[in-house]
C-alpha positions as CSV (number, residue, x, y, z in Angstrom):
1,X,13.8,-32.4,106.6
2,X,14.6,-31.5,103.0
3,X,12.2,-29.8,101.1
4,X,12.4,-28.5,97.4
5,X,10.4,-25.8,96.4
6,X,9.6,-25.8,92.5
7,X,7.3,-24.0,89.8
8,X,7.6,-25.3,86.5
9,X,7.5,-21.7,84.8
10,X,9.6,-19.2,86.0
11,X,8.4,-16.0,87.8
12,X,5.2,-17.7,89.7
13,X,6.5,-17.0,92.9
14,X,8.9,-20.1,93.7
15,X,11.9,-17.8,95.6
16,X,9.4,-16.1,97.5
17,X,8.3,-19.3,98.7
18,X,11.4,-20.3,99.6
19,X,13.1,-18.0,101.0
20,X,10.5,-16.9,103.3
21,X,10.3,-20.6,104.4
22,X,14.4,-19.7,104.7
23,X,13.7,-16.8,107.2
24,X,11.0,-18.3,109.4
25,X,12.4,-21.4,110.1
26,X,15.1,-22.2,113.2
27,X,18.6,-23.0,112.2
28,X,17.8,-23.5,108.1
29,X,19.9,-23.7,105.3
30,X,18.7,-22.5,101.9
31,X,20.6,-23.7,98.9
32,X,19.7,-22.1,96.1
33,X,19.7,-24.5,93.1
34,X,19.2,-22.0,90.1
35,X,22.5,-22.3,89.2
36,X,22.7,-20.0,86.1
37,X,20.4,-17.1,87.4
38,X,20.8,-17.5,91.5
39,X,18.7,-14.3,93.2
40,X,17.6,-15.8,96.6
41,X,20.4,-13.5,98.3
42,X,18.9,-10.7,96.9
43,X,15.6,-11.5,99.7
44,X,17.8,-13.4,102.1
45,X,21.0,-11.0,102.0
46,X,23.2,-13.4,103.2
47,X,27.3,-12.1,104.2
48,X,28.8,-14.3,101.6
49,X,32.2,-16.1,103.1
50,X,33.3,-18.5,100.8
51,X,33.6,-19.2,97.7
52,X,35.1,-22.5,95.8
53,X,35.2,-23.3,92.0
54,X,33.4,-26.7,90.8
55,X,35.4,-28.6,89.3
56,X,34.6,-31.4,86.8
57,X,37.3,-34.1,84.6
58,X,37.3,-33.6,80.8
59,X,39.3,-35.6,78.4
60,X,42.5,-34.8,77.2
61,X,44.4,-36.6,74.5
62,X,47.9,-37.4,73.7
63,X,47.9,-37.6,69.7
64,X,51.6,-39.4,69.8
65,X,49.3,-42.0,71.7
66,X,45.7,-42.0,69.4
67,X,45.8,-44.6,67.1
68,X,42.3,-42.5,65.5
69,X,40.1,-45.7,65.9
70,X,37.0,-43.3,67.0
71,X,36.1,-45.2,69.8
72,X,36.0,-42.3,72.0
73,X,33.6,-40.7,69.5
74,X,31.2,-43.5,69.1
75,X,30.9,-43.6,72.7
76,X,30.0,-40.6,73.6
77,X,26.5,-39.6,73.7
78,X,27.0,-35.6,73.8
79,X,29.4,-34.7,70.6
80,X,32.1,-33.8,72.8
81,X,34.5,-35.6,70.8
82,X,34.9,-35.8,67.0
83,X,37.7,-37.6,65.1
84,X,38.4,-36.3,61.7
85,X,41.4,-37.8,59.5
86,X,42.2,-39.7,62.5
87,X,42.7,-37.4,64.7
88,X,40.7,-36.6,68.2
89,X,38.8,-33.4,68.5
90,X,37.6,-32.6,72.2
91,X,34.7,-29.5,72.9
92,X,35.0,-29.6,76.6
93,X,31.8,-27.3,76.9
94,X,29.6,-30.1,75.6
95,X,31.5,-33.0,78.0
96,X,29.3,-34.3,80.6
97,X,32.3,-35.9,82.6
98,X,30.9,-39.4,82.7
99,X,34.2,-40.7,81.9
100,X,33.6,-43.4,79.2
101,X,35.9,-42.6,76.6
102,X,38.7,-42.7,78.5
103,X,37.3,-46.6,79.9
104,X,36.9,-47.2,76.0
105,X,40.5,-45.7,75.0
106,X,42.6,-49.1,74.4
107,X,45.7,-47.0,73.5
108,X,45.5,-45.5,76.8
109,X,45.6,-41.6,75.0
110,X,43.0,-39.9,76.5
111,X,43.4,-38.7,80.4
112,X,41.1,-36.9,82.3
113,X,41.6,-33.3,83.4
114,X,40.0,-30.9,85.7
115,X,38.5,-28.1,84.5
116,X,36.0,-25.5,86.4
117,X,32.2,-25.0,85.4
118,X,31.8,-22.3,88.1
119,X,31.4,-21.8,91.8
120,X,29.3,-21.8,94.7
121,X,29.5,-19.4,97.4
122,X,28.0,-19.7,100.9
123,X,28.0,-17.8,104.4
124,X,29.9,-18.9,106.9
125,X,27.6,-20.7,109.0
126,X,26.3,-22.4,105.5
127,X,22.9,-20.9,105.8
128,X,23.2,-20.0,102.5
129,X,24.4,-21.5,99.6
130,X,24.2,-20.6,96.1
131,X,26.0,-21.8,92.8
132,X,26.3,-20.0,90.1
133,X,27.7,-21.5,86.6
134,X,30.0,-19.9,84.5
135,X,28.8,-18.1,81.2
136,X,29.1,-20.3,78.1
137,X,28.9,-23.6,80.5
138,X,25.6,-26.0,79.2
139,X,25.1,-27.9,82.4
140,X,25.4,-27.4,85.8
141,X,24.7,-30.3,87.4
142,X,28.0,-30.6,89.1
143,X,27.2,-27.3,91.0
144,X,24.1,-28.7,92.1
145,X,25.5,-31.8,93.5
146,X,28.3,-30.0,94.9
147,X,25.6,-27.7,96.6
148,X,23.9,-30.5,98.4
149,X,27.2,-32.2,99.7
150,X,27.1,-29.2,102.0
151,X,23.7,-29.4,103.6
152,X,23.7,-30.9,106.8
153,X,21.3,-33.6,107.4
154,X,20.4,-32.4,111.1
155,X,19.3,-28.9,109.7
156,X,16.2,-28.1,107.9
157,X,16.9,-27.5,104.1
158,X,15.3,-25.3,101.6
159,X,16.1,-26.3,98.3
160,X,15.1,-23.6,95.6
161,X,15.0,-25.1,92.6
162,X,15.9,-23.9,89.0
163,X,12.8,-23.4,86.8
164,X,11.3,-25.6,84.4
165,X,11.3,-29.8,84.7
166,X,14.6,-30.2,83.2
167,X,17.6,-32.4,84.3
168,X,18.2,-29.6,86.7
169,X,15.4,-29.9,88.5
170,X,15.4,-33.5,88.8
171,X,19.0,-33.1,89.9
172,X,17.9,-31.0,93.0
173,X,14.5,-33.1,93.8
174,X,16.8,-36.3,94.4
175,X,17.0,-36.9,97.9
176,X,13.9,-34.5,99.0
177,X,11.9,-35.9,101.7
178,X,9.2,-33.4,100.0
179,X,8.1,-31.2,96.7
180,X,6.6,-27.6,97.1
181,X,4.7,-26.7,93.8
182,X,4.2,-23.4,93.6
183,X,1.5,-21.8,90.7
184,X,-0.1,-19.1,89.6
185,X,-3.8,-19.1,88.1
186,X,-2.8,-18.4,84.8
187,X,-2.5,-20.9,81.5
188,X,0.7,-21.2,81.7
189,X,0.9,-21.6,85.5
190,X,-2.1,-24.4,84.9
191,X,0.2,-26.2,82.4
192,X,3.5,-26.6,83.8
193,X,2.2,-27.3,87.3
194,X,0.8,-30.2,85.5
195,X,4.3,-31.0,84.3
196,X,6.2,-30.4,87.6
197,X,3.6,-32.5,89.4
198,X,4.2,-35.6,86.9
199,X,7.6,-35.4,88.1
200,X,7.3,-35.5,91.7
201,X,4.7,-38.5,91.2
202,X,7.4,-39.9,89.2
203,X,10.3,-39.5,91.4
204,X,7.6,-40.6,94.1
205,X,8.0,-37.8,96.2
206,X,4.7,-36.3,98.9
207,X,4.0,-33.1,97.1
208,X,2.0,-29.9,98.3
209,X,0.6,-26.5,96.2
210,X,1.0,-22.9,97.2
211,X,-0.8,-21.0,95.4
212,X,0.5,-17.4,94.4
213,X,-1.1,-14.6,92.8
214,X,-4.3,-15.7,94.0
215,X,-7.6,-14.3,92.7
216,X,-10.7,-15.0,90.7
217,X,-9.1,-17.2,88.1
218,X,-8.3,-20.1,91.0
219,X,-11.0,-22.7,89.7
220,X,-9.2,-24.3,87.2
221,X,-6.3,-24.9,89.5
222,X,-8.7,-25.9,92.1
223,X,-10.2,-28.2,89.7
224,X,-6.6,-29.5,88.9
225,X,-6.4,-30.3,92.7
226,X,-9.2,-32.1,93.7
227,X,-8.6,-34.4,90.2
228,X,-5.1,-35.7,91.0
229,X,-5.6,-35.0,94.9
230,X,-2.3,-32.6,95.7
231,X,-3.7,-30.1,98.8
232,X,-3.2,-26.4,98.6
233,X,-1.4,-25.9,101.5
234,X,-1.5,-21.9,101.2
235,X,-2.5,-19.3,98.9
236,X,-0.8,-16.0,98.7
237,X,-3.4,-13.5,97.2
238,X,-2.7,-11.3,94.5
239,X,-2.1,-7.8,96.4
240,X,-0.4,-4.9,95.3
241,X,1.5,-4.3,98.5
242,X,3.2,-7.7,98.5
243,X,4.5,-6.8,94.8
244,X,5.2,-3.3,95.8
245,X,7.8,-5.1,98.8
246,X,9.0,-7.9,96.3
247,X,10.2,-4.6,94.1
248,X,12.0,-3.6,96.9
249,X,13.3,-6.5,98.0
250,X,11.3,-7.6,101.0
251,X,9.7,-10.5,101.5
252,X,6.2,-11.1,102.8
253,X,7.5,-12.0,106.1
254,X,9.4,-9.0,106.5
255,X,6.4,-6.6,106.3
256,X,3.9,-8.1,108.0
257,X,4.0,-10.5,110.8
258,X,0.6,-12.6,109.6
259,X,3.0,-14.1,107.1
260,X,5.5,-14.9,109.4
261,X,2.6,-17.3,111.2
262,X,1.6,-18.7,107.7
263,X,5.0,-19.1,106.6
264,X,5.7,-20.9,109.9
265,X,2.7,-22.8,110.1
266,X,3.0,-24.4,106.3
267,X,6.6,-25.9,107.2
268,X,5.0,-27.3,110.2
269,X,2.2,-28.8,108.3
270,X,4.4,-30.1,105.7
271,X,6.5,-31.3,108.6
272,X,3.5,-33.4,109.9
273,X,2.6,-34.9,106.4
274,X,6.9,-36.2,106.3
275,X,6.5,-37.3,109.6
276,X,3.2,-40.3,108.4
């Protein structure tokens, strides 16, 4: 089974999620999908093996070739190429690599070459697997799909995915057999869980809520719930000693064994609602 784990807003509690979902569960992998700020290794701790840049094709021109006709520039839907007094300007940080100008380039003077966005590093067994994109790069969709090439379908994955709704995170929900929302009862947990939940419905993929940071405040997440029928599948309370571990670097699951059984028995339950 693949399941993504996703929050809308950042900091509700999505990597704690995850990666005790990573630790409890026989023969994982967890790929963590938050390609420019990556932290699940600082829970999971992982002995990091390998590491291979991502590389992705950008345009190059020959201006002995370029006749300046600005096709290349009118087909391309990013600014990543500009023609001024006939001659081709390339910003190969804005490129998304779709490859139309050069399919558009009648002269034949634009060729693709590779250039790297960043890297992903994993342990040896590929238990782990995290990318992590280069400073200045916009996108790193390429690192994610790069990621996911190395999950093997006969192992459960954990996908933790970057925050927000953005093409990101519908670049790591493709392919889930099911979403994990994560929350917290706050406004701003209330508001983008109603975003992230659009998007599952959207992509058409079986959804469950943990709730984190639980408290007095639950009803209007309750309320949000029982309207558009998504289960809570587990609530982690809002405790002192759980945030006092998380400062430390620990895990639920590694302090107390209740959450090990929790932890454990959510997959399965999730396991059982893939399984319909």
């Amino acid at each position: 089974m693949r399941l993504a784990v996703l929050s809308g807003k950042g900091g509700t509690g999505k990597t704690t999620v995850s990666t005790s979902l990573a630790k409890v569960i026989a023969n994982s992998q967890y790929a963590d999908c938050d390609v420019e700020e990556p932290n699940g290794a600082i829970f999971l701790k992982p002995d990091l093996m390998k590491m291979d840049d991502v590389l992705v094709l950008v345009p190059k021109v020959d201006q002995s070739a370029c006749t300046g006709c600005g096709a290349c520039a009118r087909i391309c839907q990013f600014s990543a190429i500009a023609v001024v007094k006939k001659k081709v300007l390339i910003f190969p940080e804005l490129c998304h690599h779709c490859g139309a100008c050069v399919l558009v380039c009648e002269p034949g003077a634009l060729t693709e070459v590779e250039r790297s966005i960043g890297t992903i590093e994993a342990s040896a067994d590929n238990a782990f697997i995290q990318g992590r994109l280069a400073i200045g790069e916009p996108s790193g969709l390429a690192i994610i799909d790069a990621i996911k090439k190395r999950l093997d379908p006969n192992r459960p994955a954990i996908l933790d995915c970057p925050p927000g709704a953005g093409c990101s995170v519908v670049k790591s929900l493709e392919g889930a057999d099911y979403a994990l929302l994560v929350t917290e009862p706050t406004p701003f947990g209330l508001h983008d869980l109603a975003i992230a939940w659009s998007l599952v419905q959207r992509m058409e993929i079986p959804a469950g809520l943990v709730l984190n940071k639980s408290g007095s405040g639950n009803e209007p997440v309750y309320a949000f719930c029982r309207e558009h029928q998504l289960p809570v599948l587990m609530e982690i309370p809002y405790s002192r000693s759980i945030a006092t571990a998380y400062a430390a670097g620990l895990l639920p699951v590694d302090t107390d064994p209740v959450w090990i059984r929790r932890f454990t028995d959510l997959y399965d339950r999730i396991g059982r609602e893939v399984a319909k």
